[in-house]
C-alpha positions as a printed Julia matrix, in Angstrom:
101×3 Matrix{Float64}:
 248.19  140.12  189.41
 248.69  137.79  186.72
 249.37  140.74  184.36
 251.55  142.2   186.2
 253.83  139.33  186.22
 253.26  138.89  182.44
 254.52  142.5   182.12
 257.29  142.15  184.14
 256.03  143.93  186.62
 256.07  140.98  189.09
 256.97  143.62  192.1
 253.62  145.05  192.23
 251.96  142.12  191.95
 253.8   140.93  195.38
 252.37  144.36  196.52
 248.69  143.61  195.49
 248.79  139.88  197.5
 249.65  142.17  200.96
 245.69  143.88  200.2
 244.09  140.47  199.97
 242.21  139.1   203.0
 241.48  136.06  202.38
 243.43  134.57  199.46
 242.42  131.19  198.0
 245.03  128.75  196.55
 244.92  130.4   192.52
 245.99  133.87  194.62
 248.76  132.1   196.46
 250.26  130.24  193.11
 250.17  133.74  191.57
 252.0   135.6   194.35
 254.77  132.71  194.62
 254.77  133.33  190.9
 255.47  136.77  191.52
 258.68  136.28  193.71
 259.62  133.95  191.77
 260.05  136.31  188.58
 261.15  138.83  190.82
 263.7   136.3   192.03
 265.53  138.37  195.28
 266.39  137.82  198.59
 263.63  140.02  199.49
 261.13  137.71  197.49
 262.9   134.75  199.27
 261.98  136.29  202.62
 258.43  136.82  201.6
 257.83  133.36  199.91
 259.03  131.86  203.44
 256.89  133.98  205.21
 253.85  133.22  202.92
 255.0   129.51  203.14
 254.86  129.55  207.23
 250.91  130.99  206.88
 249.81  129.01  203.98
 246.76  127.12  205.1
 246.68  122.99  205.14
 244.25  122.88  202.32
 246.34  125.26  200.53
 249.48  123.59  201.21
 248.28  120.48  199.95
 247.32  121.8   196.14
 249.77  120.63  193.92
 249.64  123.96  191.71
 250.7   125.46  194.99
 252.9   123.48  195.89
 254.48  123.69  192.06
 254.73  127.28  192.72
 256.38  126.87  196.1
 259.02  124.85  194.75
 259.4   127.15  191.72
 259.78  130.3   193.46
 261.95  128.59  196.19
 264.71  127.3   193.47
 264.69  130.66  191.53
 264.87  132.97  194.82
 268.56  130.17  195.6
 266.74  128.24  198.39
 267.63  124.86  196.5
 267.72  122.68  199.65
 263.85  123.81  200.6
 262.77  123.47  197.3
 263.95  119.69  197.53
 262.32  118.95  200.67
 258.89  120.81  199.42
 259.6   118.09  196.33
 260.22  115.21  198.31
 257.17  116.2   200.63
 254.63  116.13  198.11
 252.67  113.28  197.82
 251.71  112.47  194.42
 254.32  112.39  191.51
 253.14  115.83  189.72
 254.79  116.42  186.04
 254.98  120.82  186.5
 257.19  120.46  189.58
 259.51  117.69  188.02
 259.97  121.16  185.7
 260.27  123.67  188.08
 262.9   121.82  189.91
 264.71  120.93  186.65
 264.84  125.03  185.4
């Protein structure tokens, strides 16, 4: 997945997550990586529907929750990606960046 997304290619790499069964937090932070490059309405949809299954342990990485944010701001869903910042609980330095892009 991860070259995908390096190759701009970030579409298929969405497709790949949809085979996984059980996807641990590193497969999650790529896939929100994915829409995030891809960056559409359609990626939007997918990151909120990825965001409403994510587990608790999951939710509460901080890479994941970086990547939430990031793909969030750069699919236009500013006012989530706040909230996702605001509901983190430790002061992390990559998602002080992804909300700044």
């Amino acid at each position: 997945a991860a070259g995908y997304i390096e190759n701009d290619m970030a579409k298929k790499a969405v497709d790949l997550f949809t085979q996984v069964e059980s996807p641990d937090a590193v497969i999650f932070m790529l896939v929100f990586n994915a829409c995030a490059a891809v960056g559409s309405s359609e990626a939007l949809k997918l990151t909120r529907s990825i965001i409403d299954r994510l587990p608790k342990a999951v939710r509460m990485d901080s890479g994941v929750q970086t990547s939430v944010i990031d793909a969030l701001m750069k699919c236009g869903d500013i006012g989530a990606a706040e909230t996702w910042y605001h509901e983190m609980k430790e002061s992390y330095i990559p998602a002080h960046g992804a909300m700044m892009k």
